[in-house]
Every structure is written in structure tokens, then in C-alpha cells.
C-alpha positions, 0 to 999 in steps of 0.5 A, spaced: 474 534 528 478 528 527 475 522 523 474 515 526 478 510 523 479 503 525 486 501 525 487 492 523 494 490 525 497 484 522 501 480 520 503 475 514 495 475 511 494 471 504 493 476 498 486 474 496 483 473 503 486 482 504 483 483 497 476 479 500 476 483 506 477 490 502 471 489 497 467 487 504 469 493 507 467 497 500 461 495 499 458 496 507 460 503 506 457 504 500 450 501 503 452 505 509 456 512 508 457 513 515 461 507 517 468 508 520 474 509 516 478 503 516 486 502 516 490 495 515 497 494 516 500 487 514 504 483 510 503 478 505 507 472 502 509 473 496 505 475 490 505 478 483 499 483 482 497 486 477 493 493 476 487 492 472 489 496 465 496 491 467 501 490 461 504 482 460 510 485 457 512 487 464 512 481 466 519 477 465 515 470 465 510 466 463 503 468 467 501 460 466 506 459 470 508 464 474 513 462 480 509 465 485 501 467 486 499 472 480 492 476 480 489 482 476 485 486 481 481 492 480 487 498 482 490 502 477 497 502 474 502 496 473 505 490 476 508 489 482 510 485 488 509 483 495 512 479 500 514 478 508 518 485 509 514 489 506 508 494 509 501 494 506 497 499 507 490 498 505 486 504 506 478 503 507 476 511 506 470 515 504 474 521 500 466 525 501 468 526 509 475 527 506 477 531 499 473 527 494 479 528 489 483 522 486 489 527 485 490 529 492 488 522 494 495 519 491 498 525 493 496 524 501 498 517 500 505 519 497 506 524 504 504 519 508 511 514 506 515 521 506 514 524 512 516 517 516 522 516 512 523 523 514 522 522 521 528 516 520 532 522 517 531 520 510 531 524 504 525 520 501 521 525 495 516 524 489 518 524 482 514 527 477 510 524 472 511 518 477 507 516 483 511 512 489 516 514 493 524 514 492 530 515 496 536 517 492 532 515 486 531 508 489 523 506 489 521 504 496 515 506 496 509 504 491 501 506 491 496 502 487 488 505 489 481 503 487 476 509 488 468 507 488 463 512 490 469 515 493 470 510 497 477 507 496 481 501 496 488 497 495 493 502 497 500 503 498 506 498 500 513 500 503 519 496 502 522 495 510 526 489 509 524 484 504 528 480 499 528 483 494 529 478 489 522 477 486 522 484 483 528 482 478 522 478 474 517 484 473 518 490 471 516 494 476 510 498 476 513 498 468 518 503 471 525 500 467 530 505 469 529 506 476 532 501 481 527 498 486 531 498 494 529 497 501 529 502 507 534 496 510 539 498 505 539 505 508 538 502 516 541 496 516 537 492 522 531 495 521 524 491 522 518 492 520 515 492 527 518 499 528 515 502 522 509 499 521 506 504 528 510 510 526 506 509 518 499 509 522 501 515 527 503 519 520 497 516 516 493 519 522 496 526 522 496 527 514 488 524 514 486 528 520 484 522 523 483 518 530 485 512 530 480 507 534 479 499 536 475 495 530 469 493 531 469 488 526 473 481 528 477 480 519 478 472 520 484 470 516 481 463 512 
């Protein structure tokens, strides 16, 4: 039987106002376990984050004075990067109605972001050792999570159509070696409007989940 799960739809949304957000969902469901899954889609202006064990050293300027916003956050793994063109995904899941595993939770995520990019015919893949998703061992895809009594929080990101120039001053997620490159590069045109309703429907698929209408209206302040 599938599980209920709120989708938001959105577009641009400041960092820390998503971030506000997430905590509030989190700490509702771990007062109320039996409250729906929740699903956001969005893009945020751009933003550097770092996860909470995040080296300095992966950053290629002073964080005193970053170019754009910088926030230590509570997810794991290293920095990265957000920006207009680019699909956040923040997954508000209890994993007890699910698979209380954080292994096969990051693994979910990962095939997730592969089977849309398969249904562009896009032979996107994991990487061992790594967690993201690459095409032609070019990152597109990164995933950050926070689990809590089960229940997650922060996510993935897939690049669209960004500009990618913000990448060049981090390196990303602490990965040196492997280039950072976007879907538009593969399918020139394409929009994130296109792919943002194919990732809920898979994300849908792959979690056994129905997705259904909020019942709580998130203001962007």
C-alpha cells in the first residue's frame, strides 16, 4: 500500500528560509510519527553550504568573506553548491514506514536521480566509494542527508541548467578529480520545469509513495 506524501512545488526559495522549513517538519514528526511524508522541490539563489564535519580547506576563498551566502548545516559530507538551474529535493521521511537504513536510504535517493536521467536516455551511474550521480564520469547529481529518530532531512540536488561557475571556487563535495557538469550540457534546451515533475513521479516510484496535496501552506519570509 503506498505511503502518503505531501509534495511542495516551488520555485526560487532563499536557503535559510528551506532550511527553517525542514527543521519545523522534522520536529513535528518526531512529536507525531504518523504525520505524512513530505516532498519539496525547489531552487535556491546562490549559496555555498557545508556539511557539519565540512573541511575549510575545500573552499578556494576566505569564508569571512564568501562571495555568496555560506552555512554550516547539520547534513553530512563536504561543500557544495546552489543556484537557479538547479533541483533541490528535500525529502521529509519517517525511514520506520520505509527501511530504517541510512545505506539503502542514500542508495534510494542515488536511483532516484538515475532512473530520470535514464528516461532522458542518459547513461547516468554511481561510482564506488562515492555518493552522487555521474554521466560520463561528470558529477550531476549530489546527495546531503540528516537522519534523526528516522526521520530525514536536506536531500539531493540535481544540476538542469545552472551556471556553473560558482562550482570553480569550491571544491565540491572534496572531490578534486572529477568534473562538475550539468544535464543542459547532454540536452541543450532543457528546463527545469521538464525535470522537476519526472523526479517527483520516479522519487514516487522508488519510495512506494502516493503523492498527494499539502495540508500545510510553507510562506517564503
Amino acid at each position: 500500500m503506498a505511503v502518503p506524501c505531501q509534495i511542495y512545488y516551488f520555485g526560487s526559495v532563499p536557503y535559510t528560509t528551506a532550511w527553517n522549513w525542514q527543521q519545523s517538519l522534522v520536529q513535528d514528526r518526531k512529536l507525531n510519527p504518523d504525520l505524512d511524508d513530505v516532498l519539496i522541490l525547489l531552487e535556491h539563489p546562490p549559496v555555498y553550504t557545508l556539511g557539519q564535519g565540512a573541511d575549510l580547506r575545500f573552499l578556494k576563498f576566505d569564508p569571512d568573506k564568501s562571495p555568496v551566502e555560506l552555512h554550516r548545516v547539520e547534513r553530512g559530507g563536504e561543500v557544495t553548491y546552489h543556484c537557479p538551474g538547479q533541483l533541490v529535493g528535500y525529502p521529509i521521511l519517517n525511514l520506520q514506514r520505509h527501511t530504517p537504513d541510512l545505506h539503502w536510504y542514500l542508495r534510494q535517493l542515488e536511483q532516484v536521480l538515475i532512473q530520470v536521467l535514464g528516461s532522458y536516455e542518459l547513461p547516468a551511474e554511481r561510482i564506488p566509494g562515492l555518493t552522487g550521480v555521474w554521466i560520463d564520469q561528470t558529477k550531476v547529481a549530489a546527495v546531503g542527508i540528516k537522519v534523526s529518530r528516522w526521520i530525514t532531512m536536506h536531500g539531493f540536488s540535481l544540476n538542469v541548467c545552472p551556471d556553473l561557475q560558482g562550482f570553480e571556487a569550491i571544491v565540491p563535495c572534496g572531490i578534486a578529480h572529477r568534473p562538475v557538469g550539468s544535464l543542459a550540457q547532454f540536452i541543450p534546451g532543457i528546463t527545469l520545469e521538464q525535470v522537476r515533475s519526472q523526479v517527483a513521479e520516479t522519487f514516487a516510484q522508488v519510495f512506494g509513495l502516493e503523492l498527494i496535496s499539502p495540508q500545510l501552506k510553507l510562506t517564503i519570509t
